[in-house]
PDB file of N, CA, C and O in Angstrom, chain B, residues numbered from 101:
ATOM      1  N   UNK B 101       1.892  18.123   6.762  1.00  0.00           N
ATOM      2  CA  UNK B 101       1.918  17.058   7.725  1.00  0.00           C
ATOM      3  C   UNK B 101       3.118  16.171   7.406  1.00  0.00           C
ATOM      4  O   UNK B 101       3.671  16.128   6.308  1.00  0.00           O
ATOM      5  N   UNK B 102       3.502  15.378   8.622  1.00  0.00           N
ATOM      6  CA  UNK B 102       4.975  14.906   7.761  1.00  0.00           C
ATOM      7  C   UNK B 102       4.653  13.167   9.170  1.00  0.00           C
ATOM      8  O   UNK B 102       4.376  13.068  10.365  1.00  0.00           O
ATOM      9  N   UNK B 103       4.953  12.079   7.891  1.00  0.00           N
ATOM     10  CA  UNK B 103       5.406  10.601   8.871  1.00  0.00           C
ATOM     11  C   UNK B 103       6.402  10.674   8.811  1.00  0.00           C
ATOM     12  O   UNK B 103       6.516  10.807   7.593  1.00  0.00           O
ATOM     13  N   UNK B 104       7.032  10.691   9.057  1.00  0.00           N
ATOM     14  CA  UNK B 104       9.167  10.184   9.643  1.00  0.00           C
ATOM     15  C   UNK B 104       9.463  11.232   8.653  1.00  0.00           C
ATOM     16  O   UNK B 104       9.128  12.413   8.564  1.00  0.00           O
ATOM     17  N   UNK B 105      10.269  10.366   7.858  1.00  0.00           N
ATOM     18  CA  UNK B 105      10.556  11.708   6.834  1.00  0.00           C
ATOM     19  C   UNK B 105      10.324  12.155   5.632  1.00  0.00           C
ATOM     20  O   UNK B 105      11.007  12.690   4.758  1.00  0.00           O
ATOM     21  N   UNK B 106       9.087  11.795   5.764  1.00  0.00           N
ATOM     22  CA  UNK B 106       7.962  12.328   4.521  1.00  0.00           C
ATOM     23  C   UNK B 106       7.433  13.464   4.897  1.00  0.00           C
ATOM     24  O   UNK B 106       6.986  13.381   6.041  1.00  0.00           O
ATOM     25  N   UNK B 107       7.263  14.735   4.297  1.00  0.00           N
ATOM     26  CA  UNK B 107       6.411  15.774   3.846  1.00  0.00           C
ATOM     27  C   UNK B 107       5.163  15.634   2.786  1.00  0.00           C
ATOM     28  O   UNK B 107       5.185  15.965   1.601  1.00  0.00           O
ATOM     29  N   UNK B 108       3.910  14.975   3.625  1.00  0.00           N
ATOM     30  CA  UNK B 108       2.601  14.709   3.479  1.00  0.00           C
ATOM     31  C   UNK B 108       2.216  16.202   2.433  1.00  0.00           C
ATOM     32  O   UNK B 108       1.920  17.175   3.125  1.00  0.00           O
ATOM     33  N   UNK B 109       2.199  16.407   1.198  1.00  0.00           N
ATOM     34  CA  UNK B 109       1.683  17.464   0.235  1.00  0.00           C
ATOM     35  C   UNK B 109       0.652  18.185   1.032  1.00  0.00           C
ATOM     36  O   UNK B 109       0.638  19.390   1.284  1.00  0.00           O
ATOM     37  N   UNK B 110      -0.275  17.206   1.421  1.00  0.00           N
ATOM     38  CA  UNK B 110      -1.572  17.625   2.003  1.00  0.00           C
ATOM     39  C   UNK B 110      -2.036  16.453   3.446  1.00  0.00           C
ATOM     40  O   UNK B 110      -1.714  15.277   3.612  1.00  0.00           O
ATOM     41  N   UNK B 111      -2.698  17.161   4.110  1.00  0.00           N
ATOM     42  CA  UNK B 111      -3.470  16.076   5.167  1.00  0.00           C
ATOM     43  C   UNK B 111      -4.564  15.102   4.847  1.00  0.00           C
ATOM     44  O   UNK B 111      -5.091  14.284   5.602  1.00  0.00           O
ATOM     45  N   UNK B 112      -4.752  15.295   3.858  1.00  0.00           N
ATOM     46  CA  UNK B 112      -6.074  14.512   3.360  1.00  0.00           C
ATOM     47  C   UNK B 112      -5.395  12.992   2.868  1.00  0.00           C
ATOM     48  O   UNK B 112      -4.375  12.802   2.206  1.00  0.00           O
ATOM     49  N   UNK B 113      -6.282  12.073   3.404  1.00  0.00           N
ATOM     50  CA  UNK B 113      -5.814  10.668   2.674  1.00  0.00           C
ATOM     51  C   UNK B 113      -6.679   9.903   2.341  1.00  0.00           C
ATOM     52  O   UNK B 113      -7.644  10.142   3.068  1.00  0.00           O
ATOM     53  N   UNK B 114      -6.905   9.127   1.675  1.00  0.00           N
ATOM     54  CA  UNK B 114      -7.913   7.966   1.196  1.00  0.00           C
ATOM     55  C   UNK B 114      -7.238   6.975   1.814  1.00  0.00           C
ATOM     56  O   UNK B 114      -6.042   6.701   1.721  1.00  0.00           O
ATOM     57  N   UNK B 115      -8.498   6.200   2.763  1.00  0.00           N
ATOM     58  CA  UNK B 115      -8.255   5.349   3.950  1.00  0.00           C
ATOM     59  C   UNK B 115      -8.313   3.944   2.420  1.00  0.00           C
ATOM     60  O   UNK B 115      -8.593   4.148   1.239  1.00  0.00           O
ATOM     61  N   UNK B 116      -8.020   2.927   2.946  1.00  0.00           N
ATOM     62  CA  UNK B 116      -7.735   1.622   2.214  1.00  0.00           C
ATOM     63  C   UNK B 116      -9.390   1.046   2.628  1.00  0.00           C
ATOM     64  O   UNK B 116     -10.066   0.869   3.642  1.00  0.00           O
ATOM     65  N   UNK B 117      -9.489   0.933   1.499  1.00  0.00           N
ATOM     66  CA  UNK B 117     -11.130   0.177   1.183  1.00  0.00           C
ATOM     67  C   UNK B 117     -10.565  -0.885   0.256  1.00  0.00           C
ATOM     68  O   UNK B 117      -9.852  -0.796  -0.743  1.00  0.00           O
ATOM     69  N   UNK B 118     -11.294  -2.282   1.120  1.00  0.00           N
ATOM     70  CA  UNK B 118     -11.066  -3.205  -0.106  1.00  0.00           C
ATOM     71  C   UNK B 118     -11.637  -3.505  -0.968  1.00  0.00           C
ATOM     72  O   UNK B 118     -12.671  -4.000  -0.519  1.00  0.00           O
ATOM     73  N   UNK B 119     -11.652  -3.539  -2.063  1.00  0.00           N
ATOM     74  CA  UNK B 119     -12.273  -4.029  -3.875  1.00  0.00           C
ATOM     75  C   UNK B 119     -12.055  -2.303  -4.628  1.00  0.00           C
ATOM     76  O   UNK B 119     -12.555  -2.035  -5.720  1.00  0.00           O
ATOM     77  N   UNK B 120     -11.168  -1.194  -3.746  1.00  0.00           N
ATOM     78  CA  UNK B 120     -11.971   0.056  -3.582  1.00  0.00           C
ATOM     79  C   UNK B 120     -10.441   1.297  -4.078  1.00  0.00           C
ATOM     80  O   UNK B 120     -10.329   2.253  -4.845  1.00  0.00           O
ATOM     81  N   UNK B 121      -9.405   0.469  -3.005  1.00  0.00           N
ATOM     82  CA  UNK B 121      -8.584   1.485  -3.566  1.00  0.00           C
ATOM     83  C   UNK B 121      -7.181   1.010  -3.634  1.00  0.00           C
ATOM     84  O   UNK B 121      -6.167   0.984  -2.936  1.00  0.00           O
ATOM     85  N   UNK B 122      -7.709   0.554  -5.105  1.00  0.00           N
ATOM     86  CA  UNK B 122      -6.832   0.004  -5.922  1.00  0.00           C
ATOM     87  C   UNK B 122      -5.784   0.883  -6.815  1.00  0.00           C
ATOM     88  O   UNK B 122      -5.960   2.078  -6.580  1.00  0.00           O
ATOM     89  N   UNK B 123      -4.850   0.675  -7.674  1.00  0.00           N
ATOM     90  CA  UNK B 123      -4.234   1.971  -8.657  1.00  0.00           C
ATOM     91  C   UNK B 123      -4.585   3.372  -8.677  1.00  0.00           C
ATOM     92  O   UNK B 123      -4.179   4.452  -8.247  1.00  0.00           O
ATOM     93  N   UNK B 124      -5.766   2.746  -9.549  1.00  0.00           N
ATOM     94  CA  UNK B 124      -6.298   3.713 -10.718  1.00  0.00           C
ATOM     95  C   UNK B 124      -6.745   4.896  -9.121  1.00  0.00           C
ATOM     96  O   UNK B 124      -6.599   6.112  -8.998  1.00  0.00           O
ATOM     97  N   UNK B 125      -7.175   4.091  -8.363  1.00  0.00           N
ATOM     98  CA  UNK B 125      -8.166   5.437  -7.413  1.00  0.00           C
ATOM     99  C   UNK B 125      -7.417   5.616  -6.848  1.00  0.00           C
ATOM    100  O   UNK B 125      -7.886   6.501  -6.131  1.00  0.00           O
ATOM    101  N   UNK B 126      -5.980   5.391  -6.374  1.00  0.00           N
ATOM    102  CA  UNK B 126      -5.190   6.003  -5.549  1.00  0.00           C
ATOM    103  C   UNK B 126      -4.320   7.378  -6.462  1.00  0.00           C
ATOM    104  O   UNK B 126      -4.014   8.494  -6.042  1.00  0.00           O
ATOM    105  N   UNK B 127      -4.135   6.856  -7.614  1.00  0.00           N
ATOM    106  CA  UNK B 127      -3.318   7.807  -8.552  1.00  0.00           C
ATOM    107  C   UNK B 127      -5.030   9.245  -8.662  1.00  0.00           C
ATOM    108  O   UNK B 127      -5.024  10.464  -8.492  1.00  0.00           O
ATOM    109  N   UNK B 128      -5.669   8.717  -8.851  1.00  0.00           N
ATOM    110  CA  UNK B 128      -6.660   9.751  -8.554  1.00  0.00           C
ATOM    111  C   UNK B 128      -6.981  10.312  -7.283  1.00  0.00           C
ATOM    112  O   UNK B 128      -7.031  11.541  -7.237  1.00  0.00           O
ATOM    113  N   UNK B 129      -7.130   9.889  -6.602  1.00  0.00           N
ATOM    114  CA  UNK B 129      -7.188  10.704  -5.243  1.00  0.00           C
ATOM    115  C   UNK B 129      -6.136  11.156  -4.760  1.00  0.00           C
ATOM    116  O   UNK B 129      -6.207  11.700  -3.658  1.00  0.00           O
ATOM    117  N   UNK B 130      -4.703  11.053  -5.524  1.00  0.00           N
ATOM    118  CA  UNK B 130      -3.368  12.259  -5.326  1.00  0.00           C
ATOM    119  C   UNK B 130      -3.697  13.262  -6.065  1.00  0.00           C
ATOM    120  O   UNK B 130      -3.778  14.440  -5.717  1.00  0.00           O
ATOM    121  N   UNK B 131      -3.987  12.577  -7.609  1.00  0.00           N
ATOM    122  CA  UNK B 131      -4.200  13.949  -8.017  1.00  0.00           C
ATOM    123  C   UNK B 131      -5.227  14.755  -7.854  1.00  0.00           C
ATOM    124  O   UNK B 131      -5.519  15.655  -8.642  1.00  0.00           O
ATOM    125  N   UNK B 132      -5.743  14.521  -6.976  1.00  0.00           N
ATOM    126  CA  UNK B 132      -6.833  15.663  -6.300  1.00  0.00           C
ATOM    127  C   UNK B 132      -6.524  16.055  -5.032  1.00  0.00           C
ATOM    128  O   UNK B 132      -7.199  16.931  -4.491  1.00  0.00           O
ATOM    129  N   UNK B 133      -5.658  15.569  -4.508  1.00  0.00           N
ATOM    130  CA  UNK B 133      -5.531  16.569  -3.047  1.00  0.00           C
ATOM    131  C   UNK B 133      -4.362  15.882  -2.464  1.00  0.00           C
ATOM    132  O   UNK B 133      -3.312  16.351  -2.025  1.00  0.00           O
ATOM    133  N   UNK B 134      -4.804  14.591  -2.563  1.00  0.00           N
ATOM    134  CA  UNK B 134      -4.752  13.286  -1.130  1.00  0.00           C
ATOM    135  C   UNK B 134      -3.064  13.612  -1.076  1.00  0.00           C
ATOM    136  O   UNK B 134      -2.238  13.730  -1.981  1.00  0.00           O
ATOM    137  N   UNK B 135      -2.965  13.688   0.215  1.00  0.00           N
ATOM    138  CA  UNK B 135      -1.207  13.910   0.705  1.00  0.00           C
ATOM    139  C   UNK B 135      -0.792  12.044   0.360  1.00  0.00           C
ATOM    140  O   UNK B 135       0.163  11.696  -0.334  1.00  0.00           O
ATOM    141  N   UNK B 136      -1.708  11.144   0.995  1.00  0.00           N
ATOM    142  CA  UNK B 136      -1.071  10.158   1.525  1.00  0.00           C
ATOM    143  C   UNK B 136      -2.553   8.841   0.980  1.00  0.00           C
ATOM    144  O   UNK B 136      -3.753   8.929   1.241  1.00  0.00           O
ATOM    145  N   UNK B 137      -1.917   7.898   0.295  1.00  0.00           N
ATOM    146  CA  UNK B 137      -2.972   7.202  -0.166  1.00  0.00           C
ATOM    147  C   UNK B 137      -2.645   5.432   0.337  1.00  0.00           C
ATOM    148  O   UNK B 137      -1.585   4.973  -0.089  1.00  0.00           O
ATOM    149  N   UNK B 138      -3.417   4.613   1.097  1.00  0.00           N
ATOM    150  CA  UNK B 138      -3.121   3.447   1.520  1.00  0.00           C
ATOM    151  C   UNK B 138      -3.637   2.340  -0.104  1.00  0.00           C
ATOM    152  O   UNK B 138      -4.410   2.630  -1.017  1.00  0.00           O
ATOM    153  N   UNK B 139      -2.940   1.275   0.093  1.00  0.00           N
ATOM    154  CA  UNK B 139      -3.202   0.223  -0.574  1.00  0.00           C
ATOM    155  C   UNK B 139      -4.142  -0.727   0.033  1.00  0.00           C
ATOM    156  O   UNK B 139      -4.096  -0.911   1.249  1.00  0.00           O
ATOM    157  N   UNK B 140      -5.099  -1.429  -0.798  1.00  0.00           N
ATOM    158  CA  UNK B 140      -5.675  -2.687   0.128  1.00  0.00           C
ATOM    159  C   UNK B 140      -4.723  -3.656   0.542  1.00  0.00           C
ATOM    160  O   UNK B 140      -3.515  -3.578   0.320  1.00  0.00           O
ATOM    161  N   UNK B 141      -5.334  -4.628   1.187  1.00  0.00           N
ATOM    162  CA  UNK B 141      -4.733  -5.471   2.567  1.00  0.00           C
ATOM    163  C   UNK B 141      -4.398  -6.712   1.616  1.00  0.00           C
ATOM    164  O   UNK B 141      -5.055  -7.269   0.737  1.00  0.00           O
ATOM    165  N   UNK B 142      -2.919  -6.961   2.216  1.00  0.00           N
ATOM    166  CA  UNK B 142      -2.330  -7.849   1.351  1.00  0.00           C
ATOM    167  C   UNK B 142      -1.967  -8.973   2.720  1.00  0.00           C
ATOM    168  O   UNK B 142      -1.831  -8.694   3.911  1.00  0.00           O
ATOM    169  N   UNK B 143      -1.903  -9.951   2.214  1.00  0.00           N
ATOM    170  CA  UNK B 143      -1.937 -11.206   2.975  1.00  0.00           C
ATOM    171  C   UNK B 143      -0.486 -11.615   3.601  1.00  0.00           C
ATOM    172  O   UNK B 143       0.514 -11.485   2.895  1.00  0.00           O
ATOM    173  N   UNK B 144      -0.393 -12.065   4.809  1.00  0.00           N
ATOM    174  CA  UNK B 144       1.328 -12.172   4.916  1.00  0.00           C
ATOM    175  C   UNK B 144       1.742 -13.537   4.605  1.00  0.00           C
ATOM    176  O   UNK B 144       2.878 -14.010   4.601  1.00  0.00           O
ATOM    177  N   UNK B 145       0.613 -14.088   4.344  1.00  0.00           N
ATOM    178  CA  UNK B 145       1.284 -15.542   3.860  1.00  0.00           C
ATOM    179  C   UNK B 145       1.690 -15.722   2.516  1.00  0.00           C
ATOM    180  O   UNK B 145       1.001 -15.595   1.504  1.00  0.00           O
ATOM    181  N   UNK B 146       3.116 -16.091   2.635  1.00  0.00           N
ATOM    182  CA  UNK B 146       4.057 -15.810   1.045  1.00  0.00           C
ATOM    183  C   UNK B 146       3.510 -16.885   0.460  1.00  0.00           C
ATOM    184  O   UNK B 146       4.176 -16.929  -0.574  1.00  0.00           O
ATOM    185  N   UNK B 147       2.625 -17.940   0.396  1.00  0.00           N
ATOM    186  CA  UNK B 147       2.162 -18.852  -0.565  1.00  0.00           C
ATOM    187  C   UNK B 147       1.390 -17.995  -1.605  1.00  0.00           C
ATOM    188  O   UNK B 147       1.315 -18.326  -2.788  1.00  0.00           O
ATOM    189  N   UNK B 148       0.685 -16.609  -0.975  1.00  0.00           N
ATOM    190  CA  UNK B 148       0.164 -16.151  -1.723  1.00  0.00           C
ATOM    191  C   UNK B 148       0.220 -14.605  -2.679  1.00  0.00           C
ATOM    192  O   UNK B 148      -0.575 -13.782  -3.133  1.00  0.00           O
ATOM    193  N   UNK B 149       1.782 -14.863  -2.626  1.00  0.00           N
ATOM    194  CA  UNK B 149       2.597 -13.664  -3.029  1.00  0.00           C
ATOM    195  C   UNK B 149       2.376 -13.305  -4.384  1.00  0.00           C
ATOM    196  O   UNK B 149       2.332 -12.222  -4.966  1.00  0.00           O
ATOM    197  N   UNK B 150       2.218 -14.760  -4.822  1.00  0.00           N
ATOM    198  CA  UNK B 150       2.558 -14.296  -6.682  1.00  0.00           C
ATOM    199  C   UNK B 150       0.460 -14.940  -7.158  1.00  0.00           C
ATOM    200  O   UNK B 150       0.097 -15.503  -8.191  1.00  0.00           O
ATOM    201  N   UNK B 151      -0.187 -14.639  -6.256  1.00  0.00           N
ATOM    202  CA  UNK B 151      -1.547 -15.067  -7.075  1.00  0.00           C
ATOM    203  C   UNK B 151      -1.811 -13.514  -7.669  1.00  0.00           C
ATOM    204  O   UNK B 151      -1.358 -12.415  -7.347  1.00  0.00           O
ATOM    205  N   UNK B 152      -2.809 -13.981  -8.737  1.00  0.00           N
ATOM    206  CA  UNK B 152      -2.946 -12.528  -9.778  1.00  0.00           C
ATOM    207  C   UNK B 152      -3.968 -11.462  -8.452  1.00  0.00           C
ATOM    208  O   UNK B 152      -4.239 -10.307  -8.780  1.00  0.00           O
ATOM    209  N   UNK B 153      -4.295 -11.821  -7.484  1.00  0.00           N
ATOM    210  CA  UNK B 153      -4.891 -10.622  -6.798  1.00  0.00           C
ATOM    211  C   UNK B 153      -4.383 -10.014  -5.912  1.00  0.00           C
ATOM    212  O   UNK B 153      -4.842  -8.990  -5.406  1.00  0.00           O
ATOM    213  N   UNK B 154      -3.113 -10.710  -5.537  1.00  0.00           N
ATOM    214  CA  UNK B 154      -1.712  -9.784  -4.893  1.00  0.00           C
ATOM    215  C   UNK B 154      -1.018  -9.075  -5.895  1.00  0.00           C
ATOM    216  O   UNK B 154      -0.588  -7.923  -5.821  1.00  0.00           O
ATOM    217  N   UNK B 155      -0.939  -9.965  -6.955  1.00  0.00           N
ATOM    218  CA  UNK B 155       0.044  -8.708  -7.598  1.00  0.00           C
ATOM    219  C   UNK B 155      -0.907  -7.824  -8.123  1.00  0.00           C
ATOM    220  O   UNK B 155       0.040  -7.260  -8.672  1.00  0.00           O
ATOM    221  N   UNK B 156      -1.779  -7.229  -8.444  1.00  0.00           N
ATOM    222  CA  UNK B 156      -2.982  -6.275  -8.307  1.00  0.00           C
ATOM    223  C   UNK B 156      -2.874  -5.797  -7.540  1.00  0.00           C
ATOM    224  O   UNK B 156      -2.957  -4.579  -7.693  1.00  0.00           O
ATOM    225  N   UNK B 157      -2.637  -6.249  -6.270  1.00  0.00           N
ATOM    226  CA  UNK B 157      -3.182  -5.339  -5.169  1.00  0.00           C
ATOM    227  C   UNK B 157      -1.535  -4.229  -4.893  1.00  0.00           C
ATOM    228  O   UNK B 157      -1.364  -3.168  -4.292  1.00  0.00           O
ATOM    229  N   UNK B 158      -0.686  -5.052  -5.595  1.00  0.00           N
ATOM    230  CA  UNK B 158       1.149  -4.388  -5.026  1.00  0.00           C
ATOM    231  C   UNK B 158       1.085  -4.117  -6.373  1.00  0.00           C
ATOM    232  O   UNK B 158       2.024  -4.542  -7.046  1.00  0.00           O
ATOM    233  N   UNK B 159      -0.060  -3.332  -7.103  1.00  0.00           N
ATOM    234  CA  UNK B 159       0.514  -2.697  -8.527  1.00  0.00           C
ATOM    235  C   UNK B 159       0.792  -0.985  -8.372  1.00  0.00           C
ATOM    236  O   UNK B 159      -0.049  -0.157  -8.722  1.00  0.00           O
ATOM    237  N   UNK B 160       1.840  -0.706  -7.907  1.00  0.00           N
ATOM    238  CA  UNK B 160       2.115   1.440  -7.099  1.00  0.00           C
ATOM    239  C   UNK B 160       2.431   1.688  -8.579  1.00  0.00           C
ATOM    240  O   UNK B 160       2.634   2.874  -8.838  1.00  0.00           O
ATOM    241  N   UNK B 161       2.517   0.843  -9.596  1.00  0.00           N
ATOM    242  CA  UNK B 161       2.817   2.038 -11.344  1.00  0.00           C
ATOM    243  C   UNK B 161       2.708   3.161 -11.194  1.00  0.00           C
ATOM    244  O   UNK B 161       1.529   3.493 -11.075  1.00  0.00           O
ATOM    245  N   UNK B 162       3.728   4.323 -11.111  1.00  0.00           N
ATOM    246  CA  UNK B 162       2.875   5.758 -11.457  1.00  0.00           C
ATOM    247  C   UNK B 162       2.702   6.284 -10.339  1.00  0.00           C
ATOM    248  O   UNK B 162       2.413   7.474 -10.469  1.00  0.00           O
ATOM    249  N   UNK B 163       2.760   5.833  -8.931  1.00  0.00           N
ATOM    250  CA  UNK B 163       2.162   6.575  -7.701  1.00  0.00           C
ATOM    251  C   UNK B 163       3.589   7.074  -7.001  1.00  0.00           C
ATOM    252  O   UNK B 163       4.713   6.675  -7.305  1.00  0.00           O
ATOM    253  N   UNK B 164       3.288   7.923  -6.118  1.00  0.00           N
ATOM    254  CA  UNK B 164       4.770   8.993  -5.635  1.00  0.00           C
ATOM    255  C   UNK B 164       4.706   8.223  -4.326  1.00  0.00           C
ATOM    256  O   UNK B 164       3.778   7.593  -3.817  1.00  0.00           O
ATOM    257  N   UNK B 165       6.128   8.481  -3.865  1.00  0.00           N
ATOM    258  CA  UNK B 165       6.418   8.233  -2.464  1.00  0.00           C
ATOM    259  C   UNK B 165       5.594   9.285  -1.591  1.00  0.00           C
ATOM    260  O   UNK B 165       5.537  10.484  -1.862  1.00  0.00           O
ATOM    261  N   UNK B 166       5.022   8.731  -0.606  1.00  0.00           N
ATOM    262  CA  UNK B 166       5.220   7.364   0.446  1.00  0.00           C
ATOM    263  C   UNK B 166       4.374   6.319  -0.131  1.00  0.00           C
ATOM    264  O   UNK B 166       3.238   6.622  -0.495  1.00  0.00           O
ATOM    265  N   UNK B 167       4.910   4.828  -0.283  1.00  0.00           N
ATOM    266  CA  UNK B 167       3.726   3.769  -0.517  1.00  0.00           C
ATOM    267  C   UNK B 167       3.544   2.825   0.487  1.00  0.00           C
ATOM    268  O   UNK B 167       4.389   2.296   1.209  1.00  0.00           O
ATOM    269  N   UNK B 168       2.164   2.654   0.439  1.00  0.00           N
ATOM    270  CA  UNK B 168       1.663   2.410   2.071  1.00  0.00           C
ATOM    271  C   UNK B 168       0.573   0.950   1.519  1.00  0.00           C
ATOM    272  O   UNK B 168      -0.389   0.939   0.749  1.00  0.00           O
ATOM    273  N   UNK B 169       1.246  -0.177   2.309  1.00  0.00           N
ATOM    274  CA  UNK B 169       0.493  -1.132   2.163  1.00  0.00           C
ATOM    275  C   UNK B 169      -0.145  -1.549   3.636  1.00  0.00           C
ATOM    276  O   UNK B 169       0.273  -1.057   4.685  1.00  0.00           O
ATOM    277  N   UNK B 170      -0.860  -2.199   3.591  1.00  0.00           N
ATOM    278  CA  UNK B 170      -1.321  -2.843   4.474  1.00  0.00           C
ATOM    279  C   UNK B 170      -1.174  -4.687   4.542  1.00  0.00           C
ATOM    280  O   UNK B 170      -1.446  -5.462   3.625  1.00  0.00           O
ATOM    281  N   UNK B 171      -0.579  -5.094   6.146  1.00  0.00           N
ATOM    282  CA  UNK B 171      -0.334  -6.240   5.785  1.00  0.00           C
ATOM    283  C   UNK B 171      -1.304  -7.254   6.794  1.00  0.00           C
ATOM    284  O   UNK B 171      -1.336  -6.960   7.989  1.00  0.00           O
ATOM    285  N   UNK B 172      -2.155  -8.541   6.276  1.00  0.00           N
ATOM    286  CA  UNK B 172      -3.237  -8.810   7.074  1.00  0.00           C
ATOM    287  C   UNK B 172      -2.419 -10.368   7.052  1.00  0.00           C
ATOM    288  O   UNK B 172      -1.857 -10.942   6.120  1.00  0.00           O
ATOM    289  N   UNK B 173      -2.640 -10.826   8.682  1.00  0.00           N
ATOM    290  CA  UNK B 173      -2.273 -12.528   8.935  1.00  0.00           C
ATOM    291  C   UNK B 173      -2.117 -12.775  10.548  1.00  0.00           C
ATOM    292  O   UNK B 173      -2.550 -11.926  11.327  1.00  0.00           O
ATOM    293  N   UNK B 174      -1.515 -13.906  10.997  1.00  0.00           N
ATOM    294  CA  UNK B 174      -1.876 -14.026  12.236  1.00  0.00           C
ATOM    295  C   UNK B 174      -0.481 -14.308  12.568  1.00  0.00           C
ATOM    296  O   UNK B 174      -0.296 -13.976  13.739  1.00  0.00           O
ATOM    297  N   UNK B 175       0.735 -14.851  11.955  1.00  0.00           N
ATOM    298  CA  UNK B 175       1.877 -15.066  12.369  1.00  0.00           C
ATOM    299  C   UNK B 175       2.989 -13.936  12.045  1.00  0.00           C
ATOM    300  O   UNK B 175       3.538 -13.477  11.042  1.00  0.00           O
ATOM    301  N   UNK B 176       3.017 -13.760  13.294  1.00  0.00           N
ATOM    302  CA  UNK B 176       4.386 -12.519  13.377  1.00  0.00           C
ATOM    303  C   UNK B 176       5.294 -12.792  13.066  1.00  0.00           C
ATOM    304  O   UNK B 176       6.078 -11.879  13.322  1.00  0.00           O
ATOM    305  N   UNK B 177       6.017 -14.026  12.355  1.00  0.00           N
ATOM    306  CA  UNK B 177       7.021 -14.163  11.765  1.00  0.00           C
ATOM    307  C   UNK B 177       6.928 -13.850  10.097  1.00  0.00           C
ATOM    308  O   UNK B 177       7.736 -13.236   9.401  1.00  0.00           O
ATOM    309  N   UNK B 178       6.235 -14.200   9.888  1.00  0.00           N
ATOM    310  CA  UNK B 178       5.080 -14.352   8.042  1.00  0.00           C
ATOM    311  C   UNK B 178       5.070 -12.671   8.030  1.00  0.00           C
ATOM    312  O   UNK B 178       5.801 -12.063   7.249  1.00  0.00           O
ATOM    313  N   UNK B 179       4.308 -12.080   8.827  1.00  0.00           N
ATOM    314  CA  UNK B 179       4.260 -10.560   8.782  1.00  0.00           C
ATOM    315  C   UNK B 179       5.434  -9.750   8.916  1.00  0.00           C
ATOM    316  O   UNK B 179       5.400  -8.581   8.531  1.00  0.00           O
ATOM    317  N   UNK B 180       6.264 -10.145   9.320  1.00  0.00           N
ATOM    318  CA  UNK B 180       7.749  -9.295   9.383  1.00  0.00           C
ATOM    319  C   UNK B 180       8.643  -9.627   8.091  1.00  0.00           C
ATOM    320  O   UNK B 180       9.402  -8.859   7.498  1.00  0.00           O
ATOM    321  N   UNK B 181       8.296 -11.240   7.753  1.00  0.00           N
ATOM    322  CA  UNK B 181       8.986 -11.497   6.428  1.00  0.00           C
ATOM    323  C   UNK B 181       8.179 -10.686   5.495  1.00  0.00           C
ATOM    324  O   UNK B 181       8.616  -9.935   4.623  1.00  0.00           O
ATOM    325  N   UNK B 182       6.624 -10.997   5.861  1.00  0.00           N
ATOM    326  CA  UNK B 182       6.532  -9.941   4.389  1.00  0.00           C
ATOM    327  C   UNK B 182       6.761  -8.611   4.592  1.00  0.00           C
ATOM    328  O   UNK B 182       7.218  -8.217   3.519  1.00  0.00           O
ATOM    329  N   UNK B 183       6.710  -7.738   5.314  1.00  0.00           N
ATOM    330  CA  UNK B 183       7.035  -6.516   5.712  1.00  0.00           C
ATOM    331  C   UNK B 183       8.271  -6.442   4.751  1.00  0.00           C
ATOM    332  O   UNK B 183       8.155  -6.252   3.540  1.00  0.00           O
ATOM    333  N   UNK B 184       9.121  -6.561   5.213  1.00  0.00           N
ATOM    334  CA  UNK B 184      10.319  -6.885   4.764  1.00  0.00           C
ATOM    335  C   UNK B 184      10.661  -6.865   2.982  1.00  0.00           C
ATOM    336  O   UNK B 184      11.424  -6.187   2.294  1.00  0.00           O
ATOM    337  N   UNK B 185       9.360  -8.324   2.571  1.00  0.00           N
ATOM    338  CA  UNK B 185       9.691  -8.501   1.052  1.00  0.00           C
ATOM    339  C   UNK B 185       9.011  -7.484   0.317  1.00  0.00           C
ATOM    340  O   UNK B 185       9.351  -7.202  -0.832  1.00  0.00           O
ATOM    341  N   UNK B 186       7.850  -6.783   1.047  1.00  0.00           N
ATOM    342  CA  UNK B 186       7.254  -5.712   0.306  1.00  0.00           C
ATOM    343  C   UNK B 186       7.940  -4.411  -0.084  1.00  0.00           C
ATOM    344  O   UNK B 186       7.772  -3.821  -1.151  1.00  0.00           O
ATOM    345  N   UNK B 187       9.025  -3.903   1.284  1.00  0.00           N
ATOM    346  CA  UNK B 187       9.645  -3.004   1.255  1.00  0.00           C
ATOM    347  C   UNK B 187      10.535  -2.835   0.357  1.00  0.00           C
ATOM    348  O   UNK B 187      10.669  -1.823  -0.330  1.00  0.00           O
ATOM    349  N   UNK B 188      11.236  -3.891   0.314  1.00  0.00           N
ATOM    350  CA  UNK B 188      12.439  -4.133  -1.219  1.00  0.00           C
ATOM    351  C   UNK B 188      11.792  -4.497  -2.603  1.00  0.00           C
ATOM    352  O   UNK B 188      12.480  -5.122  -3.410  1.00  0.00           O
ATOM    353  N   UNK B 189      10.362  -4.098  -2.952  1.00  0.00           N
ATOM    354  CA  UNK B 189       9.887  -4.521  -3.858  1.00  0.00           C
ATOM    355  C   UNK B 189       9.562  -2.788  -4.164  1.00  0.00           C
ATOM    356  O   UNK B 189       9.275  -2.292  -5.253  1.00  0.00           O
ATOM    357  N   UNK B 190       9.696  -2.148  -2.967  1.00  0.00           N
ATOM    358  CA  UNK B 190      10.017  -0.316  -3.300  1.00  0.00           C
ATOM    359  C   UNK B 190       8.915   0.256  -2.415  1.00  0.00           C
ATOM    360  O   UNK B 190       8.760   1.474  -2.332  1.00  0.00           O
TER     361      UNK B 190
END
């Protein structure tokens, strides 16, 4: 299976559960099949960029390309900036 120009290993993915799929279970559910593994939902408001449960949640240590976050807020400007700051963070 392939997004843009990724070649998905496999079709199988672990959907983003929050409290749920964090690191440890994403690096595990690649190494069991998963083509494509989401991150929990990170907030677009940059006040809350550097609290210890964002940077938890933007911890990819160890995980292969593609990395796939999810971004949750109500202002489309906030969401494109973070879009943006997440992407250059890799």
């Amino acid at each position: 299976m392939n997004i843009a120009h990724f070649a998905l290993s496999s079709p199988t993915a672990l959907a983003p559960m929050a409290g749920l799929s964090d690191n440890p279970m994403r690096r595990l559910c690649r190494q069991f099949g998963a083509g494509l593994t989401v991150g929990e939902m990170i907030s677009g408001d940059p006040t809350l960029r550097h609290t210890t449960k964002t940077q938890n949640r933007i911890d990819f240590s160890g995980e292969t390309q593609p990395i796939v976050v999810q971004i949750v807020g109500t202002e489309a400007m906030q969401m494109a900036q973070s879009a943006l700051y997440y992407q250059q963070l890799g």
